[in-house]
N, C-alpha and C positions, 0 to 999 in steps of 0.2 A: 241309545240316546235317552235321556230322562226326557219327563213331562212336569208340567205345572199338575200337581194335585190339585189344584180347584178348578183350573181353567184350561185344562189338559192339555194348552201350548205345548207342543215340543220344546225345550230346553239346549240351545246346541254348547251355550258357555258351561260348561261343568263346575265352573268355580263361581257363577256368579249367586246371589246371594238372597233376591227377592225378583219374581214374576214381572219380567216387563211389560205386559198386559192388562196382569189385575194386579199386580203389587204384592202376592202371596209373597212370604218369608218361605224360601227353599229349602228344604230340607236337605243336608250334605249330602251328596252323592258318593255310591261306593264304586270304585276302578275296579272294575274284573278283569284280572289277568289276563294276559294272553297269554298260549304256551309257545309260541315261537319268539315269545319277548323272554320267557324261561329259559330256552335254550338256548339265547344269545347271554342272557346274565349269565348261564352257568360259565359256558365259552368263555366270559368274562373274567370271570372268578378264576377259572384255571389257568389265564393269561398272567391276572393279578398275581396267582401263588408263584410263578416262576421270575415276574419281575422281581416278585420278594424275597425271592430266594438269591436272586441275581443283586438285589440291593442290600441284602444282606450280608453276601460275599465280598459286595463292594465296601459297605459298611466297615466289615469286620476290614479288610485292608488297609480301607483308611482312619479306622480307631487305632489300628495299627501304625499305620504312616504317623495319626496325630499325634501316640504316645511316643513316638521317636523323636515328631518337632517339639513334640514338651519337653522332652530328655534334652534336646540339642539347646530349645530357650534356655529349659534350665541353668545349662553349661554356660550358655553364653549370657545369662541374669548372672549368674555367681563371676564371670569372667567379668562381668561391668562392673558389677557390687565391688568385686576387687580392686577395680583398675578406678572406680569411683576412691572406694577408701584412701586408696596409693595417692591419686589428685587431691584430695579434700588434704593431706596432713603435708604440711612445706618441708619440702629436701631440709634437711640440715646445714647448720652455717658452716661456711669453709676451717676451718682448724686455722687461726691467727700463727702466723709466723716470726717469731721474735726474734730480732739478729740479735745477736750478740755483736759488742762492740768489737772494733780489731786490736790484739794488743800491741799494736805499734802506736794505734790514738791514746790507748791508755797512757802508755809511756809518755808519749808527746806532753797530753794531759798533766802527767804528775810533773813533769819536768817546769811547766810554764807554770803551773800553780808553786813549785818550791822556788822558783825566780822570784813572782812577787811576792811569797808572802813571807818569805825567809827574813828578806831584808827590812820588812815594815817590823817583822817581830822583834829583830837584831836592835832596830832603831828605838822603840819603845822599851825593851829593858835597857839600853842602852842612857835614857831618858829619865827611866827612873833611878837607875845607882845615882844618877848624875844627882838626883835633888834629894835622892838620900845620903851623898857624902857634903853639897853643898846646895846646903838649904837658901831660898831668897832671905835675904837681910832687907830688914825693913829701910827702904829708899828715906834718907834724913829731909827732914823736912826744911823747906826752906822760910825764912821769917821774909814781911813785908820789906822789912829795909835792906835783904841782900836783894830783892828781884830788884828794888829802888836803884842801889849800886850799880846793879850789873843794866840795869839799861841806861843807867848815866855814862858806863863805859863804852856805851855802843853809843850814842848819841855821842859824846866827843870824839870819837874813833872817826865816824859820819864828818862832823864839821872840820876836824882835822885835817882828814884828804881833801874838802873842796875848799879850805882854803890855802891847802900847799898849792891845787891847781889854779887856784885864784891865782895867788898872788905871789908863785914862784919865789917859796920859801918855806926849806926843809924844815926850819928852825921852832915855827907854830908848833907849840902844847898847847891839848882842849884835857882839863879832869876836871871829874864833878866832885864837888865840894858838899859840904852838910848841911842844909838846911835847918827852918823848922819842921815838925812831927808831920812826919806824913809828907815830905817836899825835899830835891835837893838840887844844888847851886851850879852850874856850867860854867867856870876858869878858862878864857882863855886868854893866852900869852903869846905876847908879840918881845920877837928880839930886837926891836928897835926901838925908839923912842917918838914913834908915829903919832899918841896920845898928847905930847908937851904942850904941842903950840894945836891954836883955836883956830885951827883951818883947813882947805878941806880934804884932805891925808886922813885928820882926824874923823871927819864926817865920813871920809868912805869908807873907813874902817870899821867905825861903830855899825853903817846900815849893812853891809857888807854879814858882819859878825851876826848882827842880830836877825839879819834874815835866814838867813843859814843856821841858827839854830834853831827859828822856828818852822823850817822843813824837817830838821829832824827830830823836834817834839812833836811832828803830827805821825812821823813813825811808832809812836811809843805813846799813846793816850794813855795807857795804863799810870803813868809817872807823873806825877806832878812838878816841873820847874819853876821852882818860885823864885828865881833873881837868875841871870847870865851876867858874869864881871867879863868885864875884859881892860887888859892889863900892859902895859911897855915895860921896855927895858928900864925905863927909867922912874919906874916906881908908881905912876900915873894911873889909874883906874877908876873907871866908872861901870854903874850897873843898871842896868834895863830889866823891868820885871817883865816873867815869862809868859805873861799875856800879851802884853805890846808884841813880842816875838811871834805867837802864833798870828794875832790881829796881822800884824805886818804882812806874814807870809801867804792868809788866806787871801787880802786884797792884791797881794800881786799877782797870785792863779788866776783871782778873777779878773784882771785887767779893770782893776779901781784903783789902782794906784800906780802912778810913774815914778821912775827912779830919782827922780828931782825931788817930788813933794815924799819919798819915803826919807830921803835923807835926812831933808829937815824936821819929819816928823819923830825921827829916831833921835837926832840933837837934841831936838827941845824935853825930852823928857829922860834921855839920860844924863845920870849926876853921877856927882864924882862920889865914891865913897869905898871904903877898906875894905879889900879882901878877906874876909875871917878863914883864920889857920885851922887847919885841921886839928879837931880834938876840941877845942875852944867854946 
């Protein structure tokens, strides 16, 4: 057991570091061996060399064993790496399979395309020899005063029937006659001599006549009638110009005029005067 050098204390901590007493700083103390503590370290030592030989053998085993599991990861890293690559790049797309059509559609096919188009091709050369052996002629033209005519012939055609049905007699002629420029005259002929005497035969013939043709000059605006004669058997004729005839006609559509006051409106202002002859 150590002592305090100044204050010769026995000392029993061996590791402490100053005199709890007087305070001295202690000087390290030295361990002196023991030899029964020798002979167990040695015991020890030669315990230690056979575990190390034993860990050494175990060692070696399992550096063994480990370079087998490295061999086996290995196998099995390259078996991934593989089977990684093979997942990472996409299967390939299926091979498209193209039918071919069947040749009975084809058939079908040409057959219904030479149906229609055979006959539009037929039709079109067909269409042309036609207008290269006859060519269009130019359509003759027609002048003012035949369109004048010809609806002067419809217009008497017109008053002719309704006044065959009027007044039950095949024997009425309506023709239109020649005016001035740009106008022409509506004829009509009775086979009787209904015009002679100043009564009222007379009068229901005149409103009769001139109404009826101013129905059928509002079929034909285009024409101008500048006088309707109407004429007997017996030479007798008077003329109404072909405004009084339209005037007449529109007042009795519109229910402004009654057959009494047309009569005498169509009296008082037809005169008697000569038919002029064709050509004249």
């Amino acid at each position: 057991m150590a002592a305090c050098p100044q204050c010769g204390v026995p000392i029993s901590d061996l590791e402490a570091k100053t005199c709890v007493f007087c305070g001295t700083v202690l000087p390290k103390a030295k361990v002196v061996p023991d030899p029964e503590d020798d002979d167990d370290k040695d015991d020890d030592k030669e315990e230690d060399a056979t575990e190390t030989d034993s860990d050494d053998d175990s060692d070696t085993d399992s550096d063994e064993d480990a370079d087998s599991d490295d061999d086996t990861d290995d196998d099995s890293d390259d078996d991934t790496d593989d089977d990684s690559d093979t997942d990472s790049e996409p299967p390939p797309p299926p091979p498209v399979q193209v039918r071919k059509p069947n040749k009975v559609v084809k058939i079908a096919l040409i057959v219904v395309a030479s149906i229609i188009v055979v006959p539009v091709l037929a039709a079109l050369i067909f269409a042309i020899v036609v207008s290269i052996m006859y060519p269009d002629k130019p359509k003759p033209t027609v002048t003012a005063a035949e369109e004048w005519a010809q609806d002067g012939r419809l217009m008497c055609a017109e008053i002719q029937q309704r006044l065959t049905g009027y007044l039950k007699n095949k024997d009425i002629k309506c023709e239109p006659g020649e005016e001035a420029a740009g106008a022409i005259g509506l004829v009509v002929a009775y086979p009787l001599p209904i015009l002679a005497k100043d009564d009222m035969a007379r009068k229901d013939v005149l409103f009769v006549t001139v109404a009826l043709a101013g129905e059928a000059m509002s079929k034909h605006p285009k024409t101008t009638v500048n006088e309707i004669y109407v004429v007997d058997s017996s030479g007798t004729s008077f003329g109404v110009v072909g405004e009084l005839a339209q005037q007449i006609h529109t007042k009795l559509m519109n229910h402004q005029l009654s057959e009494k006051d047309g009569k005498a409106e169509v009296s008082a202002f037809a005169q008697r005067v000569k038919v002029p002859k064709k050509g004249s």
